[in-house]
C-alpha positions in Angstrom: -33.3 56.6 -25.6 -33.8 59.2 -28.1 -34.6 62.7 -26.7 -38.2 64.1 -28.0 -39.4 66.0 -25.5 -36.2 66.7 -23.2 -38.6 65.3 -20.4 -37.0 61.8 -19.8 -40.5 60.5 -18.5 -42.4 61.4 -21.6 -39.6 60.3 -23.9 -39.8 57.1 -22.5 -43.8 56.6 -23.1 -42.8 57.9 -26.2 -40.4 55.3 -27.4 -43.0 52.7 -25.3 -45.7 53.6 -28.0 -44.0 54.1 -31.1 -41.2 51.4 -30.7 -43.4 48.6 -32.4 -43.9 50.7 -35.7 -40.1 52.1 -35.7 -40.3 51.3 -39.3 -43.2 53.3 -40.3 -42.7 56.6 -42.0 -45.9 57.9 -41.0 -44.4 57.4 -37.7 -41.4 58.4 -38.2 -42.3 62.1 -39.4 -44.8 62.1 -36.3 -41.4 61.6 -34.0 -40.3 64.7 -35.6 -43.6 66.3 -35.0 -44.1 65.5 -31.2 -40.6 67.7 -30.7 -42.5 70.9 -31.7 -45.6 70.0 -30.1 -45.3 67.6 -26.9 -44.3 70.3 -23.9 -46.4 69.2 -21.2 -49.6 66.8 -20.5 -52.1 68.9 -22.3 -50.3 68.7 -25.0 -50.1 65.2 -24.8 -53.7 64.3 -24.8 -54.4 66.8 -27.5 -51.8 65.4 -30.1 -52.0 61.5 -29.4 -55.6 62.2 -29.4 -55.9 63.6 -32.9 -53.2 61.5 -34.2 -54.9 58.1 -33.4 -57.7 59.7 -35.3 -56.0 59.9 -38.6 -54.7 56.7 -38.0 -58.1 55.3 -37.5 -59.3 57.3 -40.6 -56.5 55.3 -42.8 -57.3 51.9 -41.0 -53.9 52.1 -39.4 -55.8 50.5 -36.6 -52.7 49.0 -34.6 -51.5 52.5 -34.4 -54.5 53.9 -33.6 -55.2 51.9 -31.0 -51.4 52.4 -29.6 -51.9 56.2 -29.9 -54.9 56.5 -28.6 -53.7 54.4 -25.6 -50.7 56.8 -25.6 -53.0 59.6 -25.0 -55.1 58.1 -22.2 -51.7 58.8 -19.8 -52.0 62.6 -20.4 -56.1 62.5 -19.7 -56.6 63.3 -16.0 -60.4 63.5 -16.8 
């Protein structure tokens, strides 16, 4: 499993999320992204949340809808 966050746990829902569109550079570069941004589950919510956005925005709705998923884990609302 490839190391994101150094937390195994998140690294895990990472690869769970983004494993179906491996092949995507979009999501590819956001792989890089997560390393300087993902440190806990605030940050999390925050960037899945906006992420799944721009996605939605494009009509990259399969990945939206992944993402957006994705950031319901780190929403203890």
């Amino acid at each position: 499993m490839k190391t994101i966050t150094g937390n195994r746990q998140l690294d895990f829902q990472i690869a769970r999320f983004t494993m179906p569109f491996a092949n995507d550079q979009e999501v590819i570069n956001d792989l890089r992204d997560m390393k300087l941004h993902i440190n806990n589950l605030d940050d999390w919510y925050n960037w899945w949340s906006v992420h799944a956005r721009d996605y939605e925005k494009k009509q990259k709705f399969a990945i939206a809808a992944n993402y957006y998923k994705a950031a319901y884990l780190g929403d203890d609302s």
